[in-house]
N, C-alpha and C positions, 0 to 999 in steps of 0.2 A: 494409466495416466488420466488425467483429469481432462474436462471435454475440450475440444481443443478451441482456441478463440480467436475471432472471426473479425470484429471491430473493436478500437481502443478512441475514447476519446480523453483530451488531451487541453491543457491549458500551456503555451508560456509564458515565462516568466514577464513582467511588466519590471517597468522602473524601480516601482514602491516594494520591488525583493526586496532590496536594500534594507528595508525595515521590518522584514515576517518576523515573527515572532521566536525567538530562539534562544537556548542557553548556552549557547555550544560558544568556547571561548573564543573562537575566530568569528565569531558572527560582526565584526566590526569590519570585517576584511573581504565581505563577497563581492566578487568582481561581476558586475548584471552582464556584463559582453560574455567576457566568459561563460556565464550558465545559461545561456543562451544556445550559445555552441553548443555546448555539453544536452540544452533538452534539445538538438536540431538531432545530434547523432543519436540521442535515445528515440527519436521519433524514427529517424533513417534506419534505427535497428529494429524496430516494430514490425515499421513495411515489408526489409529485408525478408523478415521470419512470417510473412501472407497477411496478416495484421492488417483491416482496413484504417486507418487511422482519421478520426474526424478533431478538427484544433478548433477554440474557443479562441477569441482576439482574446492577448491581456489586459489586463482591467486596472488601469493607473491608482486606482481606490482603493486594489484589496492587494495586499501585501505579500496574503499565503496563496493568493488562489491558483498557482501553479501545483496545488500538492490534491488536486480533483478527488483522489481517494477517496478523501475525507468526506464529501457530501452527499455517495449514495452510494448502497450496497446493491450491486446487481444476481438474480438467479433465476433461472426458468422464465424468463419473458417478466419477470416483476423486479420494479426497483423500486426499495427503501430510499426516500431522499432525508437526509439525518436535518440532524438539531445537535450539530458543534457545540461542545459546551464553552468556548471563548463566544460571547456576543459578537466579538468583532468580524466571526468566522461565519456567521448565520448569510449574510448579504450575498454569501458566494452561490449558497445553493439552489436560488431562483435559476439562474442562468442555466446551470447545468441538469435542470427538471426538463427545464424548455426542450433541449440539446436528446435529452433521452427518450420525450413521450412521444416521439413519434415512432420509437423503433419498441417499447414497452411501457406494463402498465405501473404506473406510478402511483406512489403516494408519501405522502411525508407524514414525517414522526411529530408527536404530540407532545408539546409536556406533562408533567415532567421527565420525558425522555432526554437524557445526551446520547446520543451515539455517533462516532466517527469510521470510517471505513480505515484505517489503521491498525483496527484493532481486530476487525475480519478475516479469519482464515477459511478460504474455498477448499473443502472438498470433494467429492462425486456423490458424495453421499451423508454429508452434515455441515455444517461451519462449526469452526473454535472460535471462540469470541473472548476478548481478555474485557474485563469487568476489573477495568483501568480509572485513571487519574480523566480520564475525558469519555469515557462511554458506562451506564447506570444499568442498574438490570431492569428498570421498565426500558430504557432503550433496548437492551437483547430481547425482554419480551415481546416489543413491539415487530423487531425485527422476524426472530422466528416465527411471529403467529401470520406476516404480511408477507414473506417468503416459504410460510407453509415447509418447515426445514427442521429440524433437528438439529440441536446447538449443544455442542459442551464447551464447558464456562472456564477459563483461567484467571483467577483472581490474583490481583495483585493491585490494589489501588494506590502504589507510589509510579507504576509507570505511567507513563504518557501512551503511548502506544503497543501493545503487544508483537505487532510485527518490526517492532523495531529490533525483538530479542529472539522471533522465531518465523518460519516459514517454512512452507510445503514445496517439494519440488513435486510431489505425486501423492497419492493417498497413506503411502507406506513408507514414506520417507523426507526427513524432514530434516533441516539445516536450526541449528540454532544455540543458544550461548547453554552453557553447564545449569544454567539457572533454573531452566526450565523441562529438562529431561526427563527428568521423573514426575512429572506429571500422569497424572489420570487419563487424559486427554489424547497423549500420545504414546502412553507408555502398551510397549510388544511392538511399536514401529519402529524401524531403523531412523537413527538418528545422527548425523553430523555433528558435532562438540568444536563450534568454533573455537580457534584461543581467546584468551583474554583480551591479549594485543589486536583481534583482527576483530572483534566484537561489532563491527558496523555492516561486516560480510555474512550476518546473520540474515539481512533483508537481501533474498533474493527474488527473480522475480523469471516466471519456467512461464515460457510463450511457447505452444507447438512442440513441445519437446527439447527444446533447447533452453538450459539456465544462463540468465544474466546475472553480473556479478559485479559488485562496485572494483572498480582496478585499487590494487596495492595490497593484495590477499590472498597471496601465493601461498600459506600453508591450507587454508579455506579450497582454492584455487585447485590444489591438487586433491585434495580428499575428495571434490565434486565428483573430478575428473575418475577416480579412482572405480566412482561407480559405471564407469565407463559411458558419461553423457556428454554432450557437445555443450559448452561454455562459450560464450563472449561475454567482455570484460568493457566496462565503460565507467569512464571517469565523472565523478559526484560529488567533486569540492565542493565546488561552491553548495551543493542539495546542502551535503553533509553540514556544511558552515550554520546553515539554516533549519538542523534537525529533520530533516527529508530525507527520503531517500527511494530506491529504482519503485517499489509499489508505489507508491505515492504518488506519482507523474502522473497515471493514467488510472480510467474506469473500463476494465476491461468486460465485455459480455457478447 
């Protein structure tokens, strides 16, 4: 299992949810009370599972900044603080630099870098990084040479995020849609074949040995289970409305 982790810090959601950035066809429909609730209980299940959790106030100006992922990659005492390739997304990661240097050593990416923490797969012994619609390969290179790491590369530059289609519960075992199975990357690991229909239960998110899991993913749900590991399940409407999802809430290190 991968090392186990110790502090998460955390952004909720502000007002200006209402307006993040998103394709997703409900996005006209997110309830802020709601996702509110929804990141109190994902912070509630953090702690639950030893998790120190540190929270950022919301920031009425920045729309997405409850999805922290995205502005810095943490590993061995070093964090990457990215360069979002939306302009509008750059404002968020002052705050969250601040927020980290006191507990590790920072530094932020350069242009021409984009890179986003969406697209970073942690494992004990390399990262996957997808070389996406939002992160460049001087961003992976900047990443790997400043976390001193070994990265294997998933290309696919129509997605937005790679963790939106795949994810790690352990080194050797990996949850994720048909798309990306036979990859280089992961291929001789055991792998999870979300369905089609459940495609959003691809992002999961394994704190201390237990997998979280977006609710409404019962064939996902049981196949976890099957490996015989402890699941909780928490609801992500409204994330979901807004192209988020369980990684995304938090920078865990």
């Amino acid at each position: 299992m991968r090392v186990t982790q110790k502090r998460a810090l955390v952004r909720p959601p502000s007002a200006a949810f209402r307006r993040c950035m998103s394709t997703h066809p409900l996005r006209d429909t997110v309830n802020i009370e709601l996702a509110r609730e929804q990141h109190d209980r994902y912070v509630k299940t953090l702690r639950d599972l030893g998790v120190d959790v540190m929270k950022l106030e919301p920031d009425p100006t920045l729309p997405d900044a409850c999805f922290v992922e995205d502005t810095a990659v943490v590993r061995g005492g070093r964090a990457l603080l990215t360069r979002p390739r939306p302009v509008s997304r750059r404002a968020e990661v002052s705050e969250v630099g601040r927020a980290l240097e006191e507990y590790l050593e920072c530094k932020i990416a350069e242009p021409p870098a984009t890179i986003e923490g969406g697209d970073v797969i942690h494992l004990s012994d390399r990262l996957i990084v997808g070389l996406s619609e939002r992160t460049n390969i001087e961003g992976i290179r900047q990443l790997s040479e400043w976390l001193r790491v070994r990265v294997d590369i998933i290309v696919d530059p129509k997605m937005m995020h790679l963790k939106s289609h795949l994810t790690a519960i352990d080194d050797d075992l990996f949850v994720g849609t048909e798309r990306f199975r036979n990859e280089s990357a992961v291929r001789g690991s055991r792998y999870i074949v979300v369905p089609p229909e459940e495609s959003y239960a691809a992002n999961t998110l394994t704190i201390n040995r237990t997998v979280i899991l977006p609710t409404g993913h019962p064939n996902t749900l049981r196949m976890i289970r099957d490996w015989h590991l402890d699941v909780i399940t928490i609801d992500m409407s409204e994330f979901q409305k807004c192209d988020g999802a369980l990684t995304c809430l938090s920078i865990l290190f």
